[in-house]
Each structure stands twice: as structure tokens, then as C-alpha cells.
N, C-alpha and C positions, 0 to 999 in steps of 0.2 A: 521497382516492383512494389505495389502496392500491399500492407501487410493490414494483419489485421489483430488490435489491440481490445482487450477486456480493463476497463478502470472501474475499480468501485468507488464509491464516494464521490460520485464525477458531480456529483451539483451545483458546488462551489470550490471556493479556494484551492488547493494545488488540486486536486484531482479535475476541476473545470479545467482550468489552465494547462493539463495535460493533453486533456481532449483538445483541449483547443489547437494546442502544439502540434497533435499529430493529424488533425484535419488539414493545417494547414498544408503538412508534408504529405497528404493525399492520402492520408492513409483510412482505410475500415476502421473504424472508431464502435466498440458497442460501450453505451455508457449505462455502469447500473448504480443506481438510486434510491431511497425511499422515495423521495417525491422531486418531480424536477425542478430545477428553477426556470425562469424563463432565461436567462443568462445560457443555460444550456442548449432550452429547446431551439434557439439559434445558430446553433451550431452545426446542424445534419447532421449529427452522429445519430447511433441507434440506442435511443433510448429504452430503456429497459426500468421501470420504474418499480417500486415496492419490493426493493431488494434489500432487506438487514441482513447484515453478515451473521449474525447469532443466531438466526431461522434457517434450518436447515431444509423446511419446503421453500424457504422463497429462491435460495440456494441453489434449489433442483429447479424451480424455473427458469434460473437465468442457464442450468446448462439445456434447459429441453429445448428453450430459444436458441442456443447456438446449433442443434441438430447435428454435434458430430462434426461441425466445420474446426479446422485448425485456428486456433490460438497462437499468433506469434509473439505476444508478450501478453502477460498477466501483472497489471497493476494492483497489488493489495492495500489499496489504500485509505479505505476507509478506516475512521478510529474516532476515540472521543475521550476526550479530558476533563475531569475534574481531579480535585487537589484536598488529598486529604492529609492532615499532619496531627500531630499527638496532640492537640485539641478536639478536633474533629474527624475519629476514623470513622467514616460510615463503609462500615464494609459491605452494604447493599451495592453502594457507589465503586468500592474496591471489582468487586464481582460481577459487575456491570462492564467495569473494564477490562477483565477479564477476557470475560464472553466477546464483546467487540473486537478486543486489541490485539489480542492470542489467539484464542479458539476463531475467531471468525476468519483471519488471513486461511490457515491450514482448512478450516471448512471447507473455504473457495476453490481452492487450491487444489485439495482433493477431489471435490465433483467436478471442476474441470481438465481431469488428470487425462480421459480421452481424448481432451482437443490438444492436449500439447503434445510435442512430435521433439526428433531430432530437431536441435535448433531454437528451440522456442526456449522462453528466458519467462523466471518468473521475478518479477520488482516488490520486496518486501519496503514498504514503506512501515519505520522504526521510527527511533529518536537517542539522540545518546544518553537520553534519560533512561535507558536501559541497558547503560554501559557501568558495572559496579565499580571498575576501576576509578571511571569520570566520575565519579558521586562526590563532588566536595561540598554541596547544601546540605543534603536531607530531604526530609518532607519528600509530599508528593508518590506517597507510600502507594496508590491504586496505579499509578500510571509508571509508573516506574518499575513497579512488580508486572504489569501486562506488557511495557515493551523488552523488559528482561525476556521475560517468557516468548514472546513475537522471535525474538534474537535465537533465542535456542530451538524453537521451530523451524525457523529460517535454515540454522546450520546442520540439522538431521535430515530436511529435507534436501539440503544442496548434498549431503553425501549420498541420500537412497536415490536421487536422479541422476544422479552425474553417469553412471553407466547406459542411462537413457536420451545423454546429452542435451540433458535439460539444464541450462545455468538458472542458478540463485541470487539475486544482489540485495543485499539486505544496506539497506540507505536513511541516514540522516537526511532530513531536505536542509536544514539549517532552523532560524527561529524565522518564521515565514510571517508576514504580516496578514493573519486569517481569521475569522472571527472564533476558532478556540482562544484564541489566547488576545482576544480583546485588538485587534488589529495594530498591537506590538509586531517588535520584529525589526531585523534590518535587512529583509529583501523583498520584494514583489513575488507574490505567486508564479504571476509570469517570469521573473527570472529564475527560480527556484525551478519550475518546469522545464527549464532551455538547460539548465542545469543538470536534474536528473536525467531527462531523455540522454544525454552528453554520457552520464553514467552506464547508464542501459546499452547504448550504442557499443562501449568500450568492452562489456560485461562479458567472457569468453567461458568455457568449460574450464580454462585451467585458474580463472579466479575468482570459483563459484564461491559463495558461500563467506566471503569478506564482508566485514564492515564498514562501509564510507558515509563519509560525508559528503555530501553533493557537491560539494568545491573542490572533491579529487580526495581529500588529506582520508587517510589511513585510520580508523578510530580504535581504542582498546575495547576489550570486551568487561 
């Protein structure tokens, strides 16, 4: 049966490649965006363009476009990286991430709290760069501080849903080869995508609100 999926950030790197994943598997794909690539517009998903996660009207357009139809999974994935360290705090740059990395998953999330139902799963895309345990560098003070913060969104929200059997999965993808990070990395978008959906798939009410890693392993908080 044919489901139907919300990705934000779908215009490149993992979140394209998610879309892509799940068109293939037949699925309703709405893809939102600030602007599309064309990489996407070849896809048939439903594009949904001029969507920031830190604007809370663009926010409400993407739920006025879904009209109250069910959501059966919510990709939060949109995010944006820069790298600040005790040379260079720019905390305009810190609070930028912020707004994107934190505040804008739970934005989405919450305006579209009427289309999720029993069943419906939301995919917090993190990084274990917001695991304090994992911290053996340093640095990296904006991005690190917003997916801490993503991580503890993630697991308030997997506890206020879970009596509305809504699951949560809060997911590393790995170091993906994407152009945040300079197209470093040791996996393909498209693997990393074959990966999480694998995640999402397995994702149940009884193991909301965990931390993984894309490749299954167990992460610290």
C-alpha cells in the first residue's frame, strides 16, 4: 500500500536521495524545499518549494498544501552546518543553527501534528555530533549545541506521542558524502538513504525515542 512521506530538505544530498528511495517504492513523496534542484524536479514527487524550516509562515504553507491528508512518515531533515571554535565564535552563525537545527524539526513537526495518526513515525535527522558523551574533538560549538538540542526535542516529543502511537527515531545517517561537509565522507547519499529508510522501517512504539545510527549500532547520548 502506497504511503505517503513529508521530507524537508529534499533538494539535495540525503534528503534527495530519500525522495528518491521512496518514489521508487511507489510511495506519495511531498518534497519541501527552499528552491528545487532539478535533480529533484525529476523525480514526480510533490514538490513544495520556499519552505525554511525557521519560518513559521512558510511552515503553515506546507501544512495548508497537505489539506489535512495523513502523513505516514515525517522526515526532519533539513539542517545546516558551520563550524565555529574558540578562534572564531560567531554566535549570529551559532543561532542560525539553532533556528534551522532545533527550533525548525519541532516547528515542522508541530504544524503537522493533524496529519499524523496512529502509526505515523516521525525521522529526526541528528548527527552524533550532538551526542556529549561521543565529544572526544571539541569545536564545532553551533552545530553541536543544535543537534544536542534536535536530540532532546526528539525525546520529549517521542514521550508526549507515544500515547498517540506516534513513534520517534532520532538518527545519525553517518558522515555522508554531501556538500555540507565538502563531499567528504565514507558513504553515498544513496546508501545512507537505503540505510535510514531500513531504520525507519524497523522503527515501532516500543523503540521510540532511541538514538542510532544508520548502520543499526546504538549511540550514547
Amino acid at each position: 500500500m502506497s504511503r505517503t512521506l513529508v521530507i524537508t530538505g529534499a533538494n539535495k544530498g540525503i534528503g534527495l536521495e530519500l525522495c528518491r528511495f521512496y518514489r521508487q517504492q511507489g510511495d506519495r513523496v511531498v518534497a519541501a524545499c527552499r528552491h528545487a534542484s532539478d535533480d529533484l524536479l525529476h523525480l514526480e514527487c510533490e514538490v513544495v518549494e520556499g519552505i525554511d524550516v525557521s519560518d513559521s509562515a512558510a511552515i503553515a504553507r506546507l501544512a495548508a498544501y497537505l489539506d489535512g491528508g495523513t502523513v505516514d512518515v515525517l522526515f526532519n531533515n533539513a539542517g545546516i552546518f558551520t563550524n565555529q571554535n574558540l578562534g572564531s565564535t560567531d554566535f549570529e552563525a551559532i543561532e542560525q543553527q539553532f533556528c534551522v537545527n532545533a527550533m525548525g524539526p519541532l516547528r515542522v513537526t508541530l504544524a503537522l501534528l493533524p496529519n499524523l495518526v496512529r502509526g505515523s513515525k516521525v525521522a529526526m535527522i541528528t548527527s552524533r555530533m550532538g551526542s556529549i558523551a561521543d565529544n572526544r574533538s571539541g569545536s564545532y560549538y553551533g552545530y553541536r549545541m543544535s543537534k544536542a538540542a534536535l536530540n532532546a526535542v526528539a525525546k520529549s516529543l517521542s514521550i508526549d506521542l507515544r500515547d498517540r502511537g506516534i513513534a520517534v527515531g532520532i538518527y545519525h545517517p553517518g558522515f555522508v558524502q554531501t556538500s555540507m561537509v565538502g563531499f567528504a565522507g565514507d558513504i553515498s547519499p544513496q546508501t545512507c538513504a537505503g540505510l535510514l529508510a531500513a531504520r525507519v522501517e524497523d522503527l515501532t512504539i516500543e523503540t521510540t525515542g532511541q538514538f542510532w545510527h544508520s548502520n543499526g549500532d546504538s549511540l550514547p547520548w
